[in-house]
N, C-alpha and C positions, 0 to 999 in steps of 0.2 A: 152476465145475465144468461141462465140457461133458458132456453126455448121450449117450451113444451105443446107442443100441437095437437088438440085434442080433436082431431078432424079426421076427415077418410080419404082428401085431397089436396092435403098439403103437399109443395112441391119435392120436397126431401122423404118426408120421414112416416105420410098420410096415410092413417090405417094402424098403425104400430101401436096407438095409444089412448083407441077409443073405450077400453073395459077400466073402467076406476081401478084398477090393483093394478093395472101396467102403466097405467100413469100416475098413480104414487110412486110406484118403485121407480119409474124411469127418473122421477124428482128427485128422492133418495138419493141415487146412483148421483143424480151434477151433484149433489151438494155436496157429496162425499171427494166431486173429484176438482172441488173449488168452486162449483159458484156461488156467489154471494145475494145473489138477486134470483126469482123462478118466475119468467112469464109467461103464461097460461095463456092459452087462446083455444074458441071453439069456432075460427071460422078464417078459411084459409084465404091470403089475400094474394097469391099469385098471380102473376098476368094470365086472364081472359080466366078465373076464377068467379064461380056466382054468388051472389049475398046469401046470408045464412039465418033466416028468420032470426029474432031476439029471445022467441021462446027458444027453440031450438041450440043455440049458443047457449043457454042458464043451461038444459039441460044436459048439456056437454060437461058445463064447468065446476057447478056449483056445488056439489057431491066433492068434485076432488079439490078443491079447495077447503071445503069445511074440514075435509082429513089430514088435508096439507097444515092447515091454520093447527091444528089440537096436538100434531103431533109433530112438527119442527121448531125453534127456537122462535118467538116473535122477536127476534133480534134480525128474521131472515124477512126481507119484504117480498110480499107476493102482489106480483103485477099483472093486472089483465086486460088481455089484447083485444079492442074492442073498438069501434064509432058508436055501439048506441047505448045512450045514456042509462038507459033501462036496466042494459045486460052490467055495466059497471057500478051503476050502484046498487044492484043483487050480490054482484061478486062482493063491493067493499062490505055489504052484512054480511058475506059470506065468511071475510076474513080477509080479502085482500087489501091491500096496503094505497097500490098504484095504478095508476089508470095510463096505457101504453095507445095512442089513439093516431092510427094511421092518414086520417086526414085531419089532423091538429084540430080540431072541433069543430072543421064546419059541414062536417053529414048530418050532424045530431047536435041544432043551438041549444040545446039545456045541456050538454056535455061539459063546459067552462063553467057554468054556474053550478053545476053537481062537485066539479074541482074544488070549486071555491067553497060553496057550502060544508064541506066534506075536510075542509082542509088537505086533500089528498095530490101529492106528487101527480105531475100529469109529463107524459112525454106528450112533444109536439110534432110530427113527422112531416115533411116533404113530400106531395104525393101529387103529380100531375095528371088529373082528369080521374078516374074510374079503375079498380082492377082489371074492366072487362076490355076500357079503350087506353090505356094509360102506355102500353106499348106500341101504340100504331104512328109509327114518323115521330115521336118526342122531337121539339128541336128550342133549342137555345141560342141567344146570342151572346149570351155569358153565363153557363150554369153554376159556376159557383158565386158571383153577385146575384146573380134572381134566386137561386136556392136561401142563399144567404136575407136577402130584402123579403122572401118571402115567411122564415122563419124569424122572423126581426116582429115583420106586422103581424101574426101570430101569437110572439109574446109580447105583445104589446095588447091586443085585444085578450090575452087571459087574466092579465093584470087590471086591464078595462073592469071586467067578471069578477075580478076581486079575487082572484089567483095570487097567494102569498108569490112573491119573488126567486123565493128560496124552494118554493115549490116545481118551477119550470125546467122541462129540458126537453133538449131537442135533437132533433135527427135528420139528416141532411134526406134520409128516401130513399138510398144505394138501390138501383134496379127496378123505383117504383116510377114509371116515367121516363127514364134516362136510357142511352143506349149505352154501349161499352166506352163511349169517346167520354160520353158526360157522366160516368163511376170512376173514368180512370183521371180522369180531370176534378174531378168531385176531392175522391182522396189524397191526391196534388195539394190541394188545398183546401185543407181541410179545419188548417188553424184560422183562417179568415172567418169560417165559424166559431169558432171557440173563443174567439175575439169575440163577439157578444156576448159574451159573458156566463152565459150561462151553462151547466153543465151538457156535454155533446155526447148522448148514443151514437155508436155502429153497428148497423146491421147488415153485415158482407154474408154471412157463412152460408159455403157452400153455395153461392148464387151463379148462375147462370154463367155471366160473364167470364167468373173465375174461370170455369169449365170449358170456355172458349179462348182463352190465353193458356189453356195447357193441353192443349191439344183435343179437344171437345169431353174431358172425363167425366164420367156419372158423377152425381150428384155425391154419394159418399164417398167420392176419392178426391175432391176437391178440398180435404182438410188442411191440409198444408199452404197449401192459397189462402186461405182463409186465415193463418195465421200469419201469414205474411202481411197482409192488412192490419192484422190487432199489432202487428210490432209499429208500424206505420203508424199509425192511431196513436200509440203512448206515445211515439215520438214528437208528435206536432198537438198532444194537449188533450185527446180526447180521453175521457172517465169512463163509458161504460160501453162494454162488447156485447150485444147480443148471440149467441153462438147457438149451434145442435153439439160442438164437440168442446164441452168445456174442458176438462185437462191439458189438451194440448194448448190449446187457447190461453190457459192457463199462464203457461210453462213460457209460451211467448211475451205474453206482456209481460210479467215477473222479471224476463232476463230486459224485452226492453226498456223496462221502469228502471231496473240497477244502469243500466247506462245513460238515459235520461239524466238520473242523479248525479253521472259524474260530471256529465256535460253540462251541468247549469250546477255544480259547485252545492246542493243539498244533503 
């Protein structure tokens, strides 16, 4: 899943891809270089990041989406990054596919029942407290069972909503809420998720932490870290990488899928 951040404050890449033609082309360019999924977003959810009105978000997105929808393969799903219901069901008339919703539906209660009516794929994320407070002291007495128990009753109340089954997926929140102890423990165990059965997003790239396990490096020199995760990820079950650097990202999971295969005999 390539990330496309159509903001002036996103933590990576903010600013790069607020004119519709460099956010086509920057779409272009992942698809070209493997990904298979494009998630769109007009509102950055970094720690101590501020909401983004809902008009304001359409008018971010919904332009480069309707260019995206006319002029890529509808074989290629477009997913948009959003809590309110308003802004994701303009994007799905806009042409998007999937709704990528970082507090699993409960900033905005008609967001599960817009899934369900819509029959549209909904990611369900892990997000403790707020962008603005979500990093002050996080603590856990077992983050991978409360992440885990927390996205269990999530897809269970989407399914409540009348969320096809086959529509659910989920994401553990890498960095949303968690300090470095509870991502590096998170990804440890990672298949304890995936044991729910349903299919599990990763979204590491380029995040903070990484950057502080390699010696503090800026945000784009953390690609390598980041693909040391997606190998991680194939290996314990997880389906889809959220990424800024698809190619490489690429070329990781690819080799650690071939050895997956040989380790389980497919």
């Amino acid at each position: 899943m390539g990330i496309l951040n159509i903001t002036p404050d996103s933590f990576s890449d903010g600013g790069r891809y607020l004119e519709r033609e460099a956010a086509v082309a920057r779409a272009l360019r992942m698809l070209e270089e493997g990904a298979d999924i494009l998630d769109i977003g007009g509102e950055s959810t970094r720690p101590g990041s501020a909401p983004v009105p809902p008009e304001e978000q359409e008018r971010r997105i919904l332009d480069v989406i309707r260019q995206l929808r006319d002029g890529i393969p509808a074989t290629i799903p477009l997913s948009i990054d959003t809590t309110w219901a308003r802004v994701a069901r303009a994007a799905l008339a806009a042409g998007a596919d999937w709704i990528n919703d970082t507090s699993a539906g409960l900033d905005d209660p008609d967001m599960l029942p817009l899934a369900a009516e819509l029959q549209a794929p909904i990611v369900l994320m892990h997000r403790r407290g707020t962008p603005q407070t979500m990093q002050t002291a996080p603590e856990y007495a077992d983050v991978v069972g409360e992440v885990r128990d927390h996205l269990a009753a999530r897809a269970e109340a989407a399914l409540a909503a009348g969320v096809r089954e086959c529509d659910i997926l989920l994401d553990p929140g890498i960095g949303f809420g968690k300090d470095q102890e509870h991502n590096l423990t998170l990804l440890a165990g990672l298949g304890r998720l995936v044991d729910l059965g349903f299919p599990v997003l990763l979204g590491t790239s380029r995040k903070r932490f990484l950057g502080a396990l390699c010696g503090d490096v800026a945000a784009d020199e953390r690609v390598a870290a980041t693909c040391a995760t997606t190998a991680l990820g194939v290996m314990q079950g997880v389906e889809i990488f959220r990424v800024h650097d698809v190619a490489a990202n690429r070329q990781a999971a690819d080799v650690a899928w071939a050895i997956a295969c040989r380790s389980t005999g497919e």
